[in-house]
C-alpha positions in Angstrom: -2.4 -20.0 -13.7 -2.3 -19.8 -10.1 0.0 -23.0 -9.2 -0.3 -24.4 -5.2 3.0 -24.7 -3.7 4.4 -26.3 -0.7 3.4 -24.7 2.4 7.2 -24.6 3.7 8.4 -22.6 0.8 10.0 -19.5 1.6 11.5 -16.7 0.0 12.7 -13.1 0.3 12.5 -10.5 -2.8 15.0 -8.0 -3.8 14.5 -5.6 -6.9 17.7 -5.4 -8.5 17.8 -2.6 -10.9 21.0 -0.8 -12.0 21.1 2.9 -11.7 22.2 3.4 -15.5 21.8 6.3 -17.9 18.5 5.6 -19.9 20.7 5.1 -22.7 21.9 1.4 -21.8 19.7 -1.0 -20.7 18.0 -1.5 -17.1 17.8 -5.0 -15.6 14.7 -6.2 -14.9 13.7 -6.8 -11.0 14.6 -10.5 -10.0 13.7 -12.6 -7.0 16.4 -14.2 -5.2 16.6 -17.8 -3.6 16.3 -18.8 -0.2 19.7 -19.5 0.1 21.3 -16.3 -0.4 19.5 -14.1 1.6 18.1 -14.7 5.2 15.7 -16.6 5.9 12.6 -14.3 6.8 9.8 -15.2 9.3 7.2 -17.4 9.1 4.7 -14.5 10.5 5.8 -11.7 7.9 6.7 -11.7 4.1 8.7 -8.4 3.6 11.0 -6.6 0.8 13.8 -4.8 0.4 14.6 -2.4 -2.7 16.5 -0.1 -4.1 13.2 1.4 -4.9 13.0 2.0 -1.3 16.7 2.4 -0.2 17.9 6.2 0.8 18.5 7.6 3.7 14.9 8.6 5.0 12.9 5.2 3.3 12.6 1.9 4.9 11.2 -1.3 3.7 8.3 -1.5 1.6 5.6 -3.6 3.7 4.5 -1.9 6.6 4.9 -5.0 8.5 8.6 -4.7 8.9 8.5 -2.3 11.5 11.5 -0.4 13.1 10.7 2.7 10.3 10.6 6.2 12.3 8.6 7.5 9.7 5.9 4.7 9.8 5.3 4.8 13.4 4.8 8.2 12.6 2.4 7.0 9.8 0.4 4.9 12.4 0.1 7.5 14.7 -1.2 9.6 11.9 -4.2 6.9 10.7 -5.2 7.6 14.8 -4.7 11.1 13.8 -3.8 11.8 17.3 -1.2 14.4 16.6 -1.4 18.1 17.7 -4.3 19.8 15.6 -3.4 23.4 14.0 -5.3 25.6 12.1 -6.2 24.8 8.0 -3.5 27.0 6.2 -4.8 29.2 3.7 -4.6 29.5 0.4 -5.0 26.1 -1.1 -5.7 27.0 -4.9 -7.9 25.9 -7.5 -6.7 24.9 -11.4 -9.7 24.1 -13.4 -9.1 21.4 -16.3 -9.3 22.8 -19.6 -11.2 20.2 -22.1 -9.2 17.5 -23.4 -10.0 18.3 -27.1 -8.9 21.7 -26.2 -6.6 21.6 -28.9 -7.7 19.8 -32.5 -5.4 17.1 -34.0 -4.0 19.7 -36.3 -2.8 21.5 -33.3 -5.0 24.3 -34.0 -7.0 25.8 -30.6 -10.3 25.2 -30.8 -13.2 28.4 -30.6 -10.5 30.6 -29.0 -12.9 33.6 -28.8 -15.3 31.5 -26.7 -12.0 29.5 -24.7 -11.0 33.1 -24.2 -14.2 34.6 -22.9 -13.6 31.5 -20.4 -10.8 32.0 -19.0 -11.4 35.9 -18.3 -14.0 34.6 -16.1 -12.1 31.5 -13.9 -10.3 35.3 -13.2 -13.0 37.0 -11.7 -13.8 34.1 -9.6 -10.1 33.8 -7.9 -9.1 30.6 -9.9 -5.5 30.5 -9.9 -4.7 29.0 -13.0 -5.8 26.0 -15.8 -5.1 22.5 -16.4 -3.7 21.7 -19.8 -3.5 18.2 -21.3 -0.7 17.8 -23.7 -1.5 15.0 -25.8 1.1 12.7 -27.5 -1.2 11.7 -30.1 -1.3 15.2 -30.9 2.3 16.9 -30.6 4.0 13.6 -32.2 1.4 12.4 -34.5 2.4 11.5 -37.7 6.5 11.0 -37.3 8.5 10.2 -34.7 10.3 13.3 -33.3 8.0 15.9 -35.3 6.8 17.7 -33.1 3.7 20.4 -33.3 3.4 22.4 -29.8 1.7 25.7 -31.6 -1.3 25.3 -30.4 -0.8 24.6 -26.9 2.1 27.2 -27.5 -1.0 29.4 -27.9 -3.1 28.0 -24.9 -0.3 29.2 -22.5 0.1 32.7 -24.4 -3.8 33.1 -24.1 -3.8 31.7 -20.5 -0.8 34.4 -19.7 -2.7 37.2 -21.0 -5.5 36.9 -18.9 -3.1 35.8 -15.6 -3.8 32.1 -15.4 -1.1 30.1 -14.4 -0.7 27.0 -16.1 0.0 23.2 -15.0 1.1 20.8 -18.3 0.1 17.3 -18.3 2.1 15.5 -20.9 -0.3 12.9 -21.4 1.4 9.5 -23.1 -2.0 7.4 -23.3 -4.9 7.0 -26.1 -8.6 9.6 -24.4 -12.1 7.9 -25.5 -13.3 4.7 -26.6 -12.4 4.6 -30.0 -12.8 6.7 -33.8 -16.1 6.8 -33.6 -16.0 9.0 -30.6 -16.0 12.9 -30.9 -12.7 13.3 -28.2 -11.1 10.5 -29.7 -6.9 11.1 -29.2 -5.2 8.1 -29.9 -1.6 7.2 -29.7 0.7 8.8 -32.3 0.1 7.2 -35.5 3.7 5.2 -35.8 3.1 4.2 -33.0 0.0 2.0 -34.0 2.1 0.7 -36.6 4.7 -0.4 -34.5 1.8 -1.9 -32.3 0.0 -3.5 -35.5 3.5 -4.8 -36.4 4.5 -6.7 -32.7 1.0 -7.1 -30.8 3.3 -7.5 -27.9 4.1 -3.7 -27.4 0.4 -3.7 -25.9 -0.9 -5.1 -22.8 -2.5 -8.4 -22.7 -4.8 -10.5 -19.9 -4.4 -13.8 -19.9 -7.3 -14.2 -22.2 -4.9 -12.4 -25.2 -6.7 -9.4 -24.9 -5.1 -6.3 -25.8 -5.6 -2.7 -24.1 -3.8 -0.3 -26.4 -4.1 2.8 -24.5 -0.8 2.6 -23.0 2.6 0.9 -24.0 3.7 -2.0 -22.1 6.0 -0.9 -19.2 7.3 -4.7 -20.1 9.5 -2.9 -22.8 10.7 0.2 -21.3 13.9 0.0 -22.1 13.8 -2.3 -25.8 14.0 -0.3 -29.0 10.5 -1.4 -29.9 9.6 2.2 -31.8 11.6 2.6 -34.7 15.0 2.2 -33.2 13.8 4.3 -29.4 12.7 2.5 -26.1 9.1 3.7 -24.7 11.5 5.6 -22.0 13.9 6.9 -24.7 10.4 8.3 -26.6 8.6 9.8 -23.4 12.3 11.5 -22.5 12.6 13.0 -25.8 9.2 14.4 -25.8 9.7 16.1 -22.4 13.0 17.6 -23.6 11.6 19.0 -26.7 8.6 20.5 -24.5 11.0 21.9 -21.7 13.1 23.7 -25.2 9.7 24.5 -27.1 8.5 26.4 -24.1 11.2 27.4 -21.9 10.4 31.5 -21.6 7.1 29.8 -20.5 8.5 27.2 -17.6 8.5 29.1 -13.8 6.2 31.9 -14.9 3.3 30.7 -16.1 3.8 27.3 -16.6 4.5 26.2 -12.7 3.8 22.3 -12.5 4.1 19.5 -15.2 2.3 16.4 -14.4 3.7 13.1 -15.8 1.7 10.8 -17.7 2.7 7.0 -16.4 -0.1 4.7 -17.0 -3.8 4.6 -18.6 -5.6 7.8 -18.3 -2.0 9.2 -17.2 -2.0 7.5 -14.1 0.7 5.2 -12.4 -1.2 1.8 -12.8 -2.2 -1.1 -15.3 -4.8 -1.0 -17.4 -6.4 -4.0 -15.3 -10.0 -3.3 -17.2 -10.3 -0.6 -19.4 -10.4 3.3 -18.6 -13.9 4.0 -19.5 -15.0 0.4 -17.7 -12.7 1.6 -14.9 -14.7 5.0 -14.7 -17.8 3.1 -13.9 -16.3 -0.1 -12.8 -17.1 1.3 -8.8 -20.6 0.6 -9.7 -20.2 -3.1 -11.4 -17.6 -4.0 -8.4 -15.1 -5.4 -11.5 -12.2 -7.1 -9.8 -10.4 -6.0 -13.0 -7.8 -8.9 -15.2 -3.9 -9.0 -13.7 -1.8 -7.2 -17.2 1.3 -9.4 -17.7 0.7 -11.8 -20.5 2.5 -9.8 -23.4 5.6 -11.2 -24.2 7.8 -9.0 -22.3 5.8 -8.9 -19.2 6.2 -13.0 -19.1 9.9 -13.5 -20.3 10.5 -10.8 -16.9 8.5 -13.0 -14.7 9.7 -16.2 -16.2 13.2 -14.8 -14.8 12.0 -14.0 -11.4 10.7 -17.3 -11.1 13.9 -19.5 -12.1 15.9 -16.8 -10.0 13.4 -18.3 -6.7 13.8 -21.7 -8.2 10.1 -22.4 -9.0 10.0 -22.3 -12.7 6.7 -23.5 -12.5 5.3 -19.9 -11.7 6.5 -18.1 -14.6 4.1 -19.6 -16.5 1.7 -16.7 -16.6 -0.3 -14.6 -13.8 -3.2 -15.6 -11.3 -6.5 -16.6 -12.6 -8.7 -14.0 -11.1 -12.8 -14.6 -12.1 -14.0 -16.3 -14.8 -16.4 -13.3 -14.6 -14.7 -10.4 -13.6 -17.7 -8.9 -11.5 -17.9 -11.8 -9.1 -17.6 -11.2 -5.4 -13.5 -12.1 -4.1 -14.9 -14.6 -2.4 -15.6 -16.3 -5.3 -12.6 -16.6 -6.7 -9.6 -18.9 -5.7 -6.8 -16.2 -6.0 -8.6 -13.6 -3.5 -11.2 -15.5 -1.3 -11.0 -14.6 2.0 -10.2 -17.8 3.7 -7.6 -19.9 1.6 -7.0 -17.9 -1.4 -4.1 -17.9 -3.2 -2.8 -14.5 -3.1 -1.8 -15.2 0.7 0.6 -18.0 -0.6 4.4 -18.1 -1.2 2.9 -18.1 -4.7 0.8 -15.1 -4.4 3.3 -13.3 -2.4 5.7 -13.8 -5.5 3.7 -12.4 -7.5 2.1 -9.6 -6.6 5.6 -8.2 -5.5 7.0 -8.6 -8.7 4.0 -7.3 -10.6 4.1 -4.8 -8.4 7.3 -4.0 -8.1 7.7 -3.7 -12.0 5.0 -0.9 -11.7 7.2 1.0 -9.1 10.1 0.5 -11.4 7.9 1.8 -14.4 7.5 4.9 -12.3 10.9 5.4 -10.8 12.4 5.2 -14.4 10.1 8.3 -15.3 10.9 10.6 -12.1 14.6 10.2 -13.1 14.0 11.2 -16.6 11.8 13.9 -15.7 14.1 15.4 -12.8 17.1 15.3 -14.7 15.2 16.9 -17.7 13.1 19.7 -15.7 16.2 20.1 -13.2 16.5 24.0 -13.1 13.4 25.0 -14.5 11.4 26.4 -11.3 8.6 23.8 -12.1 7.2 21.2 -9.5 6.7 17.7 -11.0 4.2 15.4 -10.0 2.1 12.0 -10.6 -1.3 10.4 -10.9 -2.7 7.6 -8.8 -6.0 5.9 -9.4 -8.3 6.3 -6.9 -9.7 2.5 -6.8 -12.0 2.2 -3.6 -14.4 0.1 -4.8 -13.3 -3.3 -3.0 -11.6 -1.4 0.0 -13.2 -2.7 2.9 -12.5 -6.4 1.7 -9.5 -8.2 3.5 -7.7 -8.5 -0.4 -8.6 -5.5 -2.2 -8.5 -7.2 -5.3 -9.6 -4.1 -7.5 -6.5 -2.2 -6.5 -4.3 -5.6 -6.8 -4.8 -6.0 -10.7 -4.3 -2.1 -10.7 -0.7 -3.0 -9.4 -1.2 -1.6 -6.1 -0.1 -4.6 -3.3 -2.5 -3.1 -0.9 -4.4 -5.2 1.7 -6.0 -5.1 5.0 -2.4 -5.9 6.2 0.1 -4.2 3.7 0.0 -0.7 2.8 0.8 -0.4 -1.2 0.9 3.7 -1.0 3.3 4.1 1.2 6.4 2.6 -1.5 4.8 4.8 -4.2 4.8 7.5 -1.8 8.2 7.5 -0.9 9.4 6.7 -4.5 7.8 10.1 -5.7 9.3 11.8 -2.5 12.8 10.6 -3.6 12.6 12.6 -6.5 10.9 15.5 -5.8 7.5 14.5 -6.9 3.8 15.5 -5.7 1.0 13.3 -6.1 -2.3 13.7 -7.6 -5.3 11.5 -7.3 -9.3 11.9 -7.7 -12.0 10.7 -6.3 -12.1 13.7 -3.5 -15.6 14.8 -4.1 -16.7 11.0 -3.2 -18.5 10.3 0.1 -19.2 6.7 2.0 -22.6 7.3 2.7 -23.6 7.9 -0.7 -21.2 5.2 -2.2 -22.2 2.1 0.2 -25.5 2.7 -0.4 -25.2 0.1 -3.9 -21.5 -0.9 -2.8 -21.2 -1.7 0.8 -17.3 -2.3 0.5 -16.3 0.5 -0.8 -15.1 3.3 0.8 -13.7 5.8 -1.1 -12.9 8.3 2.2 -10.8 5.8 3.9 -9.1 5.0 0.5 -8.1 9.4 0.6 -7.3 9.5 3.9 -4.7 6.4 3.3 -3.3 7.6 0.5 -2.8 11.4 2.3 -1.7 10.2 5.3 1.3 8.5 2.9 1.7 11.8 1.5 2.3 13.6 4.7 4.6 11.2 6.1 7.1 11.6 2.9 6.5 15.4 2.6 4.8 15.4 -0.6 3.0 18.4 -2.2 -0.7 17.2 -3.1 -3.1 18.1 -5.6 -6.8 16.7 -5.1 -9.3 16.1 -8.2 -12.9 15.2 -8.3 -13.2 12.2 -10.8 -16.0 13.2 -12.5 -18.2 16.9 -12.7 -19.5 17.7 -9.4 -21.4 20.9 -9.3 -23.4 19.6 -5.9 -22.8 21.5 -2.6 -22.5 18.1 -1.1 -19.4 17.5 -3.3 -17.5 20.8 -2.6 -17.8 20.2 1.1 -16.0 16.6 0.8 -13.8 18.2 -0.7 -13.0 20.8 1.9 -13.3 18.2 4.4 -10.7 16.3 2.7 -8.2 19.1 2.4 -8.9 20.1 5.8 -7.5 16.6 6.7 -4.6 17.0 4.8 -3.6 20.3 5.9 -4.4 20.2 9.5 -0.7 19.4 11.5 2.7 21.1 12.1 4.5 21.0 8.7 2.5 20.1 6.2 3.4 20.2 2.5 1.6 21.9 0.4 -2.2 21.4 -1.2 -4.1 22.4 -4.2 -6.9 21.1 -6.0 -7.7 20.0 -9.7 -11.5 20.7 -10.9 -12.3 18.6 -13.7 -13.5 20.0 -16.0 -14.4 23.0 -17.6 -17.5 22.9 -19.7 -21.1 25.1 -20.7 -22.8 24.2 -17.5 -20.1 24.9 -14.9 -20.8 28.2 -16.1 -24.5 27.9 -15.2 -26.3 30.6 -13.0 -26.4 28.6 -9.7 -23.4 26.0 -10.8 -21.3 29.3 -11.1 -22.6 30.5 -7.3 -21.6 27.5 -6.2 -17.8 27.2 -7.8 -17.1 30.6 -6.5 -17.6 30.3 -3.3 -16.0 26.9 -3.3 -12.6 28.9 -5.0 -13.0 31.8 -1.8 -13.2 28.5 0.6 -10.2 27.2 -0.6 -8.6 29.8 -1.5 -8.8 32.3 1.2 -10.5 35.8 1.0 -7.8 37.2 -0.9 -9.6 36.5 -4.3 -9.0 39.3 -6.5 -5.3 39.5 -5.5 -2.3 40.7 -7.7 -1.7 38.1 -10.8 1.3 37.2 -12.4 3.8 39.9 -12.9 4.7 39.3 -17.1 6.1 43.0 -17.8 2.9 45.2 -17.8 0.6 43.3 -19.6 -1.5 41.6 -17.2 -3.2 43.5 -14.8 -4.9 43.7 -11.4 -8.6 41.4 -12.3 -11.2 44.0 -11.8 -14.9 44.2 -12.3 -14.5 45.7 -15.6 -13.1 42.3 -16.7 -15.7 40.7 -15.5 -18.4 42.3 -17.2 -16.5 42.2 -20.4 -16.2 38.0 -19.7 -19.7 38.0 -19.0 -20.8 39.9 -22.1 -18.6 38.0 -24.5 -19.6 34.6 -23.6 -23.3 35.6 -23.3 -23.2 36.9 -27.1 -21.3 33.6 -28.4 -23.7 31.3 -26.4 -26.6 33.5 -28.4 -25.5 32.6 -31.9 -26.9 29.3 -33.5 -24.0 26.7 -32.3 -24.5 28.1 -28.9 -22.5 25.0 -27.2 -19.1 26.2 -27.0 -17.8 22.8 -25.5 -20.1 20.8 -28.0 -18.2 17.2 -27.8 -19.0 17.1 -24.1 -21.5 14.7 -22.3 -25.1 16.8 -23.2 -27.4 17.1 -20.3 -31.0 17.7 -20.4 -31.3 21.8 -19.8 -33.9 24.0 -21.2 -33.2 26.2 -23.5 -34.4 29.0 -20.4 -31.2 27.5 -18.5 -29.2 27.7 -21.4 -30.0 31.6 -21.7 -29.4 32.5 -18.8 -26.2 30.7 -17.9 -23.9 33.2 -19.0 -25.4 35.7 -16.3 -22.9 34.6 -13.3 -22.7 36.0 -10.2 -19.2 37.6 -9.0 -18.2 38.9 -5.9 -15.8 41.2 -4.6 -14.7 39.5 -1.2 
């Protein structure tokens, strides 16, 4: 619980973490006293890491001032630099569906996954999201592994000239057995789980979230003798060796799973709550009651002297859709997350997620060093409590972002340290539509923060819609967006993630509309040369097309006509359905 503390209480945090090979133990981050460090002021609480130590990254809070880079930053939330041209050729990846893939690593309806693909060619698509599932490659023994059939997604995807991006996805997809894309964790690691609860997350109301391990146990041999890092290292090796004549070629980028739904965060509600929690305003539950989480915070706290909060994290809402204002730990005026207390806190809850993170990156740059493949993260996209003064949403998410802190700036700069790009969603999301049942959200100004943090570390960024948009109005946000991300002198590059594929982005007048979105991002340059593999890809002509077209209209005609049939069903007519497979191409 959330315990008051005198007002003259001060502190200054340092995450201590020794740089150590994954194979020895890493200390957990701990708080130092007063009395050996100096004494900060009154007006400011700031930090100073390792995270953040090198030679081009400053202090975490924004507040500390004196950073180069962030007065650059500032200027750039004006957005008063010099304005240059959009460069061309942002491309498009289109998400392949996430049971892709069966769980006896068989591909699923390759003919129709085939057909498919042939046409994201003909409309200038420059390659496919892949989701590598744990729960798949690992399932039944700890390192077993089964890559054949996403070993034959990225054959198929190189004979029609699709490059490939890998996401190596360590988190449970769908809400539970009962649903048709149900992946879970691997099984032994549900019996590890079953066996210590603790391995899961946990609220402080002893609920557990299981689609993620507990970044609280990184680096303890809680899976049959291997740490969570020692088990996510040893899957990326064993992908980096089971597809090596793949890696530069066709497969160019490998996201890193790092949270729930593969993103950099805590599991503060649930991912499928979190998909619609935007609407229900949920402040979301702070993630550190498992026994690892607390025996680390416990430590932070005796390190600052104040025993008393170790005890356990902030309580938020008995009802976790009531306004901040309502609650003691993020009201507006005197709440408790403004504190020495809160302050404590939410840096070392946060600063444990950063930790999580940086562990990863060094794992996955040591491991994909050499390879001719670009790395990169996931951030959620949490908006829906931005325009408050605490954005308590994003808080419990792990992110110590406020009115007067920037949280996005650390991560950035973390990812930047070790060659990372950043992904996030949310790009085909508009204010005007969004404040119309939410007047403090704002998912534009969330983007424009979290690019702005990009550009001032020099990170490569990939955008992605967070849920199927096939609305005019959405494509153009997203242009917009990446217009404000490329627009400057030096920019790093851009490229954009549509999720995902299914039967009705194929659609007569969906299809229109995702072309000419692909030729707006991409350029005009749309039938261009693909990837050279030694004569057996070829220049994408018309010919293709029509064989696409024709092969897809023939297996949409037979009696199981839906060839993505575990995907959200709309209601078309059977007319629509008929005619869906009749796209529209074009030559420019």
């Amino acid at each position: 619980m959330a315990i008051a503390s005198p007002s003259t209480t001060t502190f200054s945090a340092s995450f201590c973490c020794k740089r150590a090979e994954s194979t020895h133990p890493t200390l957990f981050p701990s708080i130092l006293p007063t009395q050996r460090a100096h004494r900060l002021p009154t007006r400011r609480f700031a930090i100073n890491s390792r995270l953040n130590s090198s030679k081009f990254c400053g202090s975490l809070s924004p507040d500390n001032g004196g950073s180069q880079d962030f007065e650059q930053y500032e200027l750039q939330h004006g957005f008063t630099g010099p304005m240059e041209r959009l460069k061309k050729g942002s491309p498009v990846y289109v998400m392949l569906p996430a049971d892709s893939v069966r769980k006896d690593a068989k591909v699923r309806r390759v003919k129709v996954l085939a057909a498919s693909l042939r046409a994201l060619v003909t409309a200038g698509v420059e390659g496919v999201v892949m989701e590598v599932w744990w729960g798949v490659v690992e399932r039944e023994k700890p390192m077993v592994y089964n890559w054949g059939g996403y070993l034959d997604l990225v054959a198929l995807a190189r004979r029609c000239g699709l490059k490939v991006r890998a996401v190596l996805a360590f988190h449970q997809h769908g809400i539970g057995p009962g649903d048709p894309l149900w992946i879970s964790l691997p099984q032994w690691v549900l019996e590890e789980m079953d066996k210590d609860p603790d391995i899961a997350y946990s609220d402080r109301f002893g609920r557990r979230n299981m689609e993620y391990i507990s970044l609280g146990c990184d680096m303890f041999p809680v899976l049959k003798g291997r740490s969570p890092l020692q088990a996510y290292s040893d899957f990326m090796m064993n992908f980096r060796d089971a597809f090596r004549p793949f890696l530069g070629s066709v497969i160019t980028g490998v996201q890193i799973g790092m949270g729930p739904a593969g993103e950099l965060r805590y599991p503060s509600c649930s991912s499928q709550e979190l998909a619609w929690a935007w609407r229900s305003r949920e402040l979301g539950e702070f993630q550190c009651c498992d026994k690892y989480m607390l025996a680390c915070l416990n430590a932070c706290a005796h390190d600052v002297g104040m025993r008393e909060w170790g005890s356990g994290g902030p309580i938020v809402a008995g009802n976790l859709v009531h306004g901040p204002d309502n609650t003691d730990f993020f009201k507006r005026n005197g709440g408790s997350c403004n504190t020495p207390y809160g302050e404590f806190f939410l840096q070392w809850y946060s600063g444990m997620l950063l930790l999580h993170g940086e562990r990863i990156c060094r794992e996955a740059k040591t491991i994909f060093k050499g390879t001719e493949v670009d790395t990169t993260a996931k951030l959620a996209g949490i908006h829906w409590h931005y325009g408050t003064q605490s954005h308590p949403s994003e808080l419990t998410a792990g992110y110590y972002n406020t009115s007067r802190r920037d949280g996005y700036l650390p991560v950035a700069r973390m990812f930047g340290r070790y060659g990372f790009g950043l992904c996030c969603s949310v790009f085909g999301m508009r204010d005007v539509e969004e404040k119309q049942t939410n007047p403090v959200s704002s998912p534009e100004d969330f983007l424009k923060q979290l690019l702005l943090a990009a550009r001032v570390c020099q990170i490569p960024m990939e955008g992605e819609n967070s849920a199927t948009f096939l609305e005019e109005e959405s494509f153009e946000q997203v242009l917009k967006m990446t217009k404000f991300f490329s627009y400057g002198p030096g920019n790093p590059s851009f490229s954009f993630n549509f999720m995902r594929m299914d039967r009705y982005l194929f659609e007569q007048h969906n299809w229109a509309r995702f072309t000419r979105f692909v030729r707006q991002m991409s350029g005009s340059n749309i039938f261009r040369a693909r990837l050279d593999f030694g004569g057996d890809v070829h220049r994408t002509s018309m010919s293709d097309a029509v064989k696409a077209k024709s092969c897809m209209y023939i297996l949409l005609r037979k009696k199981d006509s839906n060839p993505y049939p575990n995907q959200q069903d709309k209601s078309y007519s059977s007319t629509a359905n008929t005619r869906s497979m009749y796209l529209t191409y074009s030559s420019t």
